[in-house]
C-alpha positions as CSV (number, residue, x, y, z in Angstrom):
1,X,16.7,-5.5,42.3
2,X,16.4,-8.4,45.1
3,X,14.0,-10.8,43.9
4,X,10.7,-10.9,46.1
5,X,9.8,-14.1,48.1
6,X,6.6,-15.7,49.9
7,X,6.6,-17.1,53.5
8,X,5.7,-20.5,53.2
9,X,4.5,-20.0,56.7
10,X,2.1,-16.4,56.9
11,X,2.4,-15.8,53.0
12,X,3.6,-12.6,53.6
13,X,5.7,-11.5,50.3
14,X,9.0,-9.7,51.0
15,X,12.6,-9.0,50.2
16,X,15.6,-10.3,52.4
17,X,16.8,-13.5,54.8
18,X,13.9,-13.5,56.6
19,X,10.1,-13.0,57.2
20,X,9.2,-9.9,58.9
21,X,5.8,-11.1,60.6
22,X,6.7,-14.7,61.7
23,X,10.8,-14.2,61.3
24,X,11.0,-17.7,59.6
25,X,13.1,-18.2,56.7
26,X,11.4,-20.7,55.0
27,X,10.1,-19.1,51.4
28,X,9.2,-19.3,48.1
29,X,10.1,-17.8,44.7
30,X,6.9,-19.1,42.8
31,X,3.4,-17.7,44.1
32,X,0.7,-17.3,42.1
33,X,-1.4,-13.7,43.1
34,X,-0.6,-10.7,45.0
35,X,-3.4,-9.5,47.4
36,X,-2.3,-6.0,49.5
37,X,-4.4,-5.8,52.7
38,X,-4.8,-2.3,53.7
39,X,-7.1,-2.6,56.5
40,X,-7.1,-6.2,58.0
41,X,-10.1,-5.7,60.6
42,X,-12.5,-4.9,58.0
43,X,-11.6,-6.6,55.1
44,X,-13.4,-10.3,54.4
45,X,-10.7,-10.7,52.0
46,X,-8.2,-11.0,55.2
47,X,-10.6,-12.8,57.3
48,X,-10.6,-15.6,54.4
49,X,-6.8,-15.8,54.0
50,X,-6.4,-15.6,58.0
51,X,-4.6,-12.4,57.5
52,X,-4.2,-9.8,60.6
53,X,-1.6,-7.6,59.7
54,X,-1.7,-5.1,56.7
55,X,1.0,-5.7,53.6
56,X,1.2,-7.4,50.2
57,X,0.4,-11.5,50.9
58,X,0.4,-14.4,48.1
59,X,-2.8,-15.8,47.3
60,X,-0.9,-19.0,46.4
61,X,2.3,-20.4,47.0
């Protein structure tokens, strides 16, 4: 199983070369919290984290 990695740039946690949102390949393997955002236009959660796009984000990197 590939191991999962944070965008250092959008936080967005995912599995491969590069970022889907941004399409950087700067990560990290060590993050601290996993937030999923289902519903990014309603949730303050998002809004705090500067989050518009729905998917599983680090809380910490």
């Amino acid at each position: 199983m590939p191991k999962e990695k944070a965008c250092k740039n959008c936080k967005r946690i995912y599995e491969g070369n590069e970022c889907p949102i941004c399409a950087k390949k700067e990560t990290s393997e060590t993050f601290k919290g996993k937030v999923e955002i289902v519903n990014p236009e309603k949730s303050t959660l998002a809004k705090e984290l500067k989050i518009n796009k729905k998917g599983i984000y680090a809380i910490k990197i």
